[in-house]
mmCIF file of the N, C-alpha and C atoms, coordinates in Angstrom:
data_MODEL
# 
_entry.id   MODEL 
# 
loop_
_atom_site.group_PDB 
_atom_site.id 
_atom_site.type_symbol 
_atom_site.label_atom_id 
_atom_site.label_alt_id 
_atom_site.label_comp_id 
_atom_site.label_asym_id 
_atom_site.label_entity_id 
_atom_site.label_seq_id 
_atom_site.pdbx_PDB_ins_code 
_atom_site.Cartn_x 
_atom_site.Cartn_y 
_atom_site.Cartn_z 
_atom_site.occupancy 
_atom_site.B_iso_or_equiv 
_atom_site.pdbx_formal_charge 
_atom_site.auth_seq_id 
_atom_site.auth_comp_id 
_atom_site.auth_asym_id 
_atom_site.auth_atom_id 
_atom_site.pdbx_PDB_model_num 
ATOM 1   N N  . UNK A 1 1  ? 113.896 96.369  91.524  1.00 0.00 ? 1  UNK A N  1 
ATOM 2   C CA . UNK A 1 1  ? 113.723 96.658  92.939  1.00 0.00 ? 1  UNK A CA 1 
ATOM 3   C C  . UNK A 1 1  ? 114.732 97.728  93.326  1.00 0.00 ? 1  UNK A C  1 
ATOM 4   N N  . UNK A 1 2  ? 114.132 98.389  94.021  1.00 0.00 ? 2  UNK A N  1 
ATOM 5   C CA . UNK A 1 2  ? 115.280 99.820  94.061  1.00 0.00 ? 2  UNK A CA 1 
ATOM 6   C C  . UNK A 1 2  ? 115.521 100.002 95.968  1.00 0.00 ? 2  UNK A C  1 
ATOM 7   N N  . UNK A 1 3  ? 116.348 100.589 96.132  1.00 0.00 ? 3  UNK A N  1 
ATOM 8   C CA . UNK A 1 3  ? 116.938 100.483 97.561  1.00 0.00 ? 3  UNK A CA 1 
ATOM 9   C C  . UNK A 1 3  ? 115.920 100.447 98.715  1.00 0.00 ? 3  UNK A C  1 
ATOM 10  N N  . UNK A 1 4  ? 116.797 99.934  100.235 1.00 0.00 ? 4  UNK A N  1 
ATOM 11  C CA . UNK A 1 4  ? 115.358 100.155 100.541 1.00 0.00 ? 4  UNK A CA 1 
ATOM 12  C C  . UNK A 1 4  ? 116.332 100.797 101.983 1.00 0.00 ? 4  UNK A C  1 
ATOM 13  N N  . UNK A 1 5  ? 116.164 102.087 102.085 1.00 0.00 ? 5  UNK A N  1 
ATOM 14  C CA . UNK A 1 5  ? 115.872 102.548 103.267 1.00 0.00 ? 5  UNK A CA 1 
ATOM 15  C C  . UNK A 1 5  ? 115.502 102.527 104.578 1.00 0.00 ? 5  UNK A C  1 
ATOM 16  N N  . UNK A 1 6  ? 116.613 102.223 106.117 1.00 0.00 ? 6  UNK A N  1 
ATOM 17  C CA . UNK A 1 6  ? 116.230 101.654 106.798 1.00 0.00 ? 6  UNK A CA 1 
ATOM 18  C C  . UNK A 1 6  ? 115.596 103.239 107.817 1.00 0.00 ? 6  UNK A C  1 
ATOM 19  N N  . UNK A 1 7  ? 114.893 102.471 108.959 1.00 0.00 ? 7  UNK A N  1 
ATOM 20  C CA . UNK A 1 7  ? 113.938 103.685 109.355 1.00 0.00 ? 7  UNK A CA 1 
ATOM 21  C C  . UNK A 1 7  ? 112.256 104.087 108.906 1.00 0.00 ? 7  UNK A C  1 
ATOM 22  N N  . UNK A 1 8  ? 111.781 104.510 109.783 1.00 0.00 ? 8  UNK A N  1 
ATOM 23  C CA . UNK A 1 8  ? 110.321 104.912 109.317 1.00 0.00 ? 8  UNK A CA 1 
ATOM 24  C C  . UNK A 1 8  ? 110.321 106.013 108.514 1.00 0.00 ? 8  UNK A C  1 
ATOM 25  N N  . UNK A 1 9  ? 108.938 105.664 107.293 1.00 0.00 ? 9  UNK A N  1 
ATOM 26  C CA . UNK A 1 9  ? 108.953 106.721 106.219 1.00 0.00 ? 9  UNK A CA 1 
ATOM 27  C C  . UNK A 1 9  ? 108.255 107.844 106.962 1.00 0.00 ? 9  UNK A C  1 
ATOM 28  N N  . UNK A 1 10 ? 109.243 108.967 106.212 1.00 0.00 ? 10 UNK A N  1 
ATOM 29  C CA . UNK A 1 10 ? 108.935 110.331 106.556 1.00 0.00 ? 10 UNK A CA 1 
ATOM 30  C C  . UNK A 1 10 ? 107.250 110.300 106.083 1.00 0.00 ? 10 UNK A C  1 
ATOM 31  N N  . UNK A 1 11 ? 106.653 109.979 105.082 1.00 0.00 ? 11 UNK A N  1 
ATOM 32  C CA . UNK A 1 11 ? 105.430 110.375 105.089 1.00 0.00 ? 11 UNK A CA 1 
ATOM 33  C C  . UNK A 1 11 ? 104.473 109.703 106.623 1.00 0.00 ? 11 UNK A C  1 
ATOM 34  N N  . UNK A 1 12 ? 105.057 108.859 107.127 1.00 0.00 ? 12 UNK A N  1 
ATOM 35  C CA . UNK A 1 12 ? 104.222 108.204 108.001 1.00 0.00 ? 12 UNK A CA 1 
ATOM 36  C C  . UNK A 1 12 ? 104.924 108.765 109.306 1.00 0.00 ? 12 UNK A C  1 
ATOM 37  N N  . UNK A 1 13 ? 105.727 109.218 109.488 1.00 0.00 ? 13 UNK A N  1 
ATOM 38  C CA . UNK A 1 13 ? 105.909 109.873 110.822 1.00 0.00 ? 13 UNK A CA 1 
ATOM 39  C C  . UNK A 1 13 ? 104.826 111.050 111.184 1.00 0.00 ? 13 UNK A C  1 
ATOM 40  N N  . UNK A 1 14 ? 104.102 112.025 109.849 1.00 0.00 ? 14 UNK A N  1 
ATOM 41  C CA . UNK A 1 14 ? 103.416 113.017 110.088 1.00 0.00 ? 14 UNK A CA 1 
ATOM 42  C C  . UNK A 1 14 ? 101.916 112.453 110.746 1.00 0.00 ? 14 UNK A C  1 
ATOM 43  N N  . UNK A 1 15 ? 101.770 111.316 110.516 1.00 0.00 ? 15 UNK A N  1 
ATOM 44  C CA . UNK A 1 15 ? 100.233 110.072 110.585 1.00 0.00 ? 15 UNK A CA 1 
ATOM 45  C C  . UNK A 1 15 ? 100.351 109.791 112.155 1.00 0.00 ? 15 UNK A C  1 
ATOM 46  N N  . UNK A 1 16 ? 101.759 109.774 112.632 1.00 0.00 ? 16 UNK A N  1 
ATOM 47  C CA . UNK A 1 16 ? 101.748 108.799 113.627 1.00 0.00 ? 16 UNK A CA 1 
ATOM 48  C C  . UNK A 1 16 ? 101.379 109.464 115.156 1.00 0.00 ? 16 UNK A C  1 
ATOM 49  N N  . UNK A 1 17 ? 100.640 109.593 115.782 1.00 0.00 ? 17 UNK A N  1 
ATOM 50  C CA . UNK A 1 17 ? 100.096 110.525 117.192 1.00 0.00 ? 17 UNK A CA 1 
ATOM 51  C C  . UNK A 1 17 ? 99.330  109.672 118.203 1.00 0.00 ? 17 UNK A C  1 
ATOM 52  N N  . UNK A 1 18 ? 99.915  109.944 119.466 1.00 0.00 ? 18 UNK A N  1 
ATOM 53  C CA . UNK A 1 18 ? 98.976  109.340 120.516 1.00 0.00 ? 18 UNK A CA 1 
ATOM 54  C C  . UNK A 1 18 ? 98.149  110.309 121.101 1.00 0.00 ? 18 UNK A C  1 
ATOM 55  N N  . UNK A 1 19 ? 96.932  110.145 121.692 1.00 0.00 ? 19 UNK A N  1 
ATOM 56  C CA . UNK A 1 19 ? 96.313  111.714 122.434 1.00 0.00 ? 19 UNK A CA 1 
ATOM 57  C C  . UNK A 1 19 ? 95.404  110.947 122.981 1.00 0.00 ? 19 UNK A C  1 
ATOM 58  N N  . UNK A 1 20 ? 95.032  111.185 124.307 1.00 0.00 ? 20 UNK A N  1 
ATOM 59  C CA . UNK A 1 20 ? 93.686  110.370 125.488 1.00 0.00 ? 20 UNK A CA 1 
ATOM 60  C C  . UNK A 1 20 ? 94.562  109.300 125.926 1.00 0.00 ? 20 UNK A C  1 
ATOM 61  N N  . UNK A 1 21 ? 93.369  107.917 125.652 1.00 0.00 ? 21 UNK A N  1 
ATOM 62  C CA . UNK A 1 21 ? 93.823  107.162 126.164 1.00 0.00 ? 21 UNK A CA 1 
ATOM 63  C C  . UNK A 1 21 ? 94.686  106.272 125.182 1.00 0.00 ? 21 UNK A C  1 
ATOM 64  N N  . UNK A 1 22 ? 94.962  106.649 123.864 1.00 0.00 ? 22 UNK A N  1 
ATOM 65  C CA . UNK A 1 22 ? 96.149  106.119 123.605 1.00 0.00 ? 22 UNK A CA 1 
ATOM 66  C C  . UNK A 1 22 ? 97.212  105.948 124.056 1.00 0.00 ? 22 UNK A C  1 
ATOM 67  N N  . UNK A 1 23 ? 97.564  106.788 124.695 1.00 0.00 ? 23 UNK A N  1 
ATOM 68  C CA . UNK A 1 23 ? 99.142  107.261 124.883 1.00 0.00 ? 23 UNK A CA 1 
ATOM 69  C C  . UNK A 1 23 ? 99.220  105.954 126.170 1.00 0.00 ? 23 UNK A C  1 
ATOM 70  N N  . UNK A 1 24 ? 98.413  105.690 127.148 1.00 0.00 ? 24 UNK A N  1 
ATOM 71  C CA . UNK A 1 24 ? 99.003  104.503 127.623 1.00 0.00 ? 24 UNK A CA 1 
ATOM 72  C C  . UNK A 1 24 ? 98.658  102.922 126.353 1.00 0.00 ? 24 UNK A C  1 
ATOM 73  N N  . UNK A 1 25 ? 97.742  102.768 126.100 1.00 0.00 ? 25 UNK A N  1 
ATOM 74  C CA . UNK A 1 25 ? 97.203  101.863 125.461 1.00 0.00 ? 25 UNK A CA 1 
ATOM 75  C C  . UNK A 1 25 ? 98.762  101.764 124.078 1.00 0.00 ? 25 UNK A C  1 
ATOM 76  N N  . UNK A 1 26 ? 99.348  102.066 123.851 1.00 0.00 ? 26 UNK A N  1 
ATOM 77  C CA . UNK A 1 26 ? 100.852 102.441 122.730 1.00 0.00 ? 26 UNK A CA 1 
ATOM 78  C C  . UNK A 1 26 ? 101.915 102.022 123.416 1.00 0.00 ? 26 UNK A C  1 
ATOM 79  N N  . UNK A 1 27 ? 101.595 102.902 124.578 1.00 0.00 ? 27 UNK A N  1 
ATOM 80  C CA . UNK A 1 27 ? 103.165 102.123 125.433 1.00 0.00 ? 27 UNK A CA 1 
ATOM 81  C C  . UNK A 1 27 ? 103.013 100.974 126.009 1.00 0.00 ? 27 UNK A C  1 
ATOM 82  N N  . UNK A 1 28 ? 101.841 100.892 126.151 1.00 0.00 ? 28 UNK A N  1 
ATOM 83  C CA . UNK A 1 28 ? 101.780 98.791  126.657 1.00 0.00 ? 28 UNK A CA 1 
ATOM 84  C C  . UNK A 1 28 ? 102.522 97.894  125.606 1.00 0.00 ? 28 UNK A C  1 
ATOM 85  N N  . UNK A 1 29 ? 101.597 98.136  124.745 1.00 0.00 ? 29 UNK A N  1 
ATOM 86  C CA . UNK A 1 29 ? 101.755 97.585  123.358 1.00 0.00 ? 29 UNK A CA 1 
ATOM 87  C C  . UNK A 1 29 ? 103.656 97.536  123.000 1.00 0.00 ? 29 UNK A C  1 
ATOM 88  N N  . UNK A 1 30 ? 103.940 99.062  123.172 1.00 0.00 ? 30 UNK A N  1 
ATOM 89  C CA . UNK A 1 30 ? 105.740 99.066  122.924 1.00 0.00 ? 30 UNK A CA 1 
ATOM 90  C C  . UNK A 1 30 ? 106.948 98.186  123.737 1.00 0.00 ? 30 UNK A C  1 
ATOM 91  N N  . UNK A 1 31 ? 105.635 98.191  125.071 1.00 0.00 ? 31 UNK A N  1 
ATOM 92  C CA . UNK A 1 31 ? 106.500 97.533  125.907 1.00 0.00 ? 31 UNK A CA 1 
ATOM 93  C C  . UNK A 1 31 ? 106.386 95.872  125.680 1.00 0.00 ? 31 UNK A C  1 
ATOM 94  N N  . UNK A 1 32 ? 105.568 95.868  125.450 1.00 0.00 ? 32 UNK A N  1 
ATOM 95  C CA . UNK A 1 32 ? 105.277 93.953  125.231 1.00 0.00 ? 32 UNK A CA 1 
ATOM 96  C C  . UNK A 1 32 ? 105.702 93.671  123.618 1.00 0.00 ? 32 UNK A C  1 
ATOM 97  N N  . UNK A 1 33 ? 106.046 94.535  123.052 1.00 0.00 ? 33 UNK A N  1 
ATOM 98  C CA . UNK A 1 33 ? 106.778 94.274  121.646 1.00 0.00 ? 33 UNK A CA 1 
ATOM 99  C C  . UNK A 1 33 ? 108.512 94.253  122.122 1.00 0.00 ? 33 UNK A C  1 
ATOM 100 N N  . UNK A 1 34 ? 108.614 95.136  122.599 1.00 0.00 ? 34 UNK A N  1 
ATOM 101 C CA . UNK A 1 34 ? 110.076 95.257  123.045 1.00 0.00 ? 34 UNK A CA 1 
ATOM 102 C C  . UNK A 1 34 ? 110.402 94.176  123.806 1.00 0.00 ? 34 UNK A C  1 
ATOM 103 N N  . UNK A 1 35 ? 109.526 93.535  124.742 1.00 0.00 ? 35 UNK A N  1 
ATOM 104 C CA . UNK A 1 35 ? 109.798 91.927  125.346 1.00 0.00 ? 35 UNK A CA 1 
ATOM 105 C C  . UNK A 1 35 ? 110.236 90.904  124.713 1.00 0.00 ? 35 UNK A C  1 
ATOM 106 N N  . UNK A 1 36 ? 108.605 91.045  123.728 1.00 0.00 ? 36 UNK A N  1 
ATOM 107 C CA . UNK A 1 36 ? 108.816 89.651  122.655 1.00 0.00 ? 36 UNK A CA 1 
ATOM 108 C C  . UNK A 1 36 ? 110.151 89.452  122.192 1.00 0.00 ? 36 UNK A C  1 
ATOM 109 N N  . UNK A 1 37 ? 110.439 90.797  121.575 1.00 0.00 ? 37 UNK A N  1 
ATOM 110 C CA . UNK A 1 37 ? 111.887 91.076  120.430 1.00 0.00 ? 37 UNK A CA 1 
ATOM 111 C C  . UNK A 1 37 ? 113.345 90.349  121.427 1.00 0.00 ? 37 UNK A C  1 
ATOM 112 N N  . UNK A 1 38 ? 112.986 90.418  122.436 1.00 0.00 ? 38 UNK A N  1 
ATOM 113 C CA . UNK A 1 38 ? 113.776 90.518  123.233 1.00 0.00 ? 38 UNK A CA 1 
ATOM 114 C C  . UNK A 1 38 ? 114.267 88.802  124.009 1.00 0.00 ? 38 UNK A C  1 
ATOM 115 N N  . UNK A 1 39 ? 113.024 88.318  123.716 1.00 0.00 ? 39 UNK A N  1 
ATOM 116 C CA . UNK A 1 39 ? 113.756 86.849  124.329 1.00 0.00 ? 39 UNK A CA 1 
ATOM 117 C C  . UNK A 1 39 ? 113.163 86.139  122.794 1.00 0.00 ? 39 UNK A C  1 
# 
């Protein structure tokens, strides 16, 4: 098992895009993840 690198992989940052109606439909989602994490 070889190291593991904290952070998102560079190959998947180039994948990752919101555009329409993603861009709210992502931040809901970020925001109710960031809740959960949170209590």
């Amino acid at each position: 098992v070889g190291t593991i690198t904290k952070g998102i992989n560079e190959s998947s940052v180039k994948k990752i895009y919101f555009s329409g109606s993603f861009v709210g439909k992502g931040f809901k989602i970020g925001l109710i993840a960031a809740f959960v994490a949170l209590t």
